[in-house]
C-alpha positions as CSV (number, residue, x, y, z in Angstrom):
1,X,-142.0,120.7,-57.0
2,X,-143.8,119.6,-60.0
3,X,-142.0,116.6,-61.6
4,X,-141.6,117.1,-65.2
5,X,-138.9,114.0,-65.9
6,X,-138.8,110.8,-64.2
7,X,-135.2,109.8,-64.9
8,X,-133.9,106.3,-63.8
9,X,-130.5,104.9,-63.9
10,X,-130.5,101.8,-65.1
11,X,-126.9,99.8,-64.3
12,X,-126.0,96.9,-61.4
13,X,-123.1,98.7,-60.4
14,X,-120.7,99.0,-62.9
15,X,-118.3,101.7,-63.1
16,X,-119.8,103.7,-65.9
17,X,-123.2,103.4,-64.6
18,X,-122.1,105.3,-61.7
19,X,-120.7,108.0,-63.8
20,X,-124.3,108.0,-65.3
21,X,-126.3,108.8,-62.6
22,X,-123.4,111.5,-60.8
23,X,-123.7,113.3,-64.1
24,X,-127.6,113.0,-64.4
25,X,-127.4,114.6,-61.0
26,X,-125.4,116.9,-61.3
27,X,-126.4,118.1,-65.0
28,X,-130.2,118.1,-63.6
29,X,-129.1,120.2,-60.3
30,X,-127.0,122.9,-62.6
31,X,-130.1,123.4,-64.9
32,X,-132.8,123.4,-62.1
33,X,-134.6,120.9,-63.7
34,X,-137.5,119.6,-62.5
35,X,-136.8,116.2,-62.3
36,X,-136.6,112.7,-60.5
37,X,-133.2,111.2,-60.4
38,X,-133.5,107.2,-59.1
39,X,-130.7,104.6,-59.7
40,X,-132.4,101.1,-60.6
41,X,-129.9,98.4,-59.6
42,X,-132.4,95.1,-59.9
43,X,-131.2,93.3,-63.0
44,X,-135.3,92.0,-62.8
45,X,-136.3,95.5,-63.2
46,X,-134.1,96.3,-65.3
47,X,-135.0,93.8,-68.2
48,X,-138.2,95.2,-67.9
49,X,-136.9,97.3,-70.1
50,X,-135.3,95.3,-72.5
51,X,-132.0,97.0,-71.8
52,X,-129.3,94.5,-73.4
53,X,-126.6,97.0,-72.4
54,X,-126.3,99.1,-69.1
55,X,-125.9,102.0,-68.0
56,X,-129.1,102.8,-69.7
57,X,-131.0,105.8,-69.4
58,X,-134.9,106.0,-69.3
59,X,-137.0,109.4,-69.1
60,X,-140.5,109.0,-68.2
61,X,-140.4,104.9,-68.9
62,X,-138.6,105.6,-72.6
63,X,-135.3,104.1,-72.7
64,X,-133.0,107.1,-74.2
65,X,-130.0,105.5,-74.6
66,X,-128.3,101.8,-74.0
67,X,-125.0,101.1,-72.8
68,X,-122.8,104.6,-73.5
69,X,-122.1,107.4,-71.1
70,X,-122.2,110.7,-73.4
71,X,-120.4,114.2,-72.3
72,X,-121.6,116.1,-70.2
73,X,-123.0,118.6,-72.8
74,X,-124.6,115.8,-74.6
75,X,-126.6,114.8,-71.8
76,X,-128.1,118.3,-71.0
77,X,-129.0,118.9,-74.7
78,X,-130.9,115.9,-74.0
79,X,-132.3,116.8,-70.8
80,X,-133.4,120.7,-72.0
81,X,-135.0,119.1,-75.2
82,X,-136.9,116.4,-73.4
83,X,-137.8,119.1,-70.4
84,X,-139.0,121.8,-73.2
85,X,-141.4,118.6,-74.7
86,X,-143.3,117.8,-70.9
């Protein structure tokens, strides 16, 4: 599989930021994405980014978004756009 989006997770844990990466998953499985799904958990890695709010999302080392969890069809709109740009 060729990896067009490297998509992490960023969140320690948190309730939301588990609903973040389920939907990630399972928006990038229904769409047959080619994609990377990883969940970053290390708060050092994570302020890296300069993520003041998690769950964050970050495709191909851009952070997307900072410390919501949009609908499901927000999050493949995003997804198809950011695919049809790689």
């Amino acid at each position: 599989m060729n990896v067009v989006l490297k998509i992490k997770i960023l969140g320690a844990g948190c309730s939301r930021c588990d609903t973040l990466e389920r939907m990630t998953r399972k928006a990038v499985e229904e769409m047959q994405l080619e994609a990377m799904v990883e969940k970053v958990g290390d708060i050092e890695e994570i302020l890296r980014y300069s993520v003041l709010r998690t769950p964050a999302l970050v495709i191909n080392e851009k952070v997307i978004f900072s410390g919501v969890v949009p609908v499901m069809s927000e999050l493949k709109s995003l997804l198809f756009n950011l695919a049809a740009k790689e």
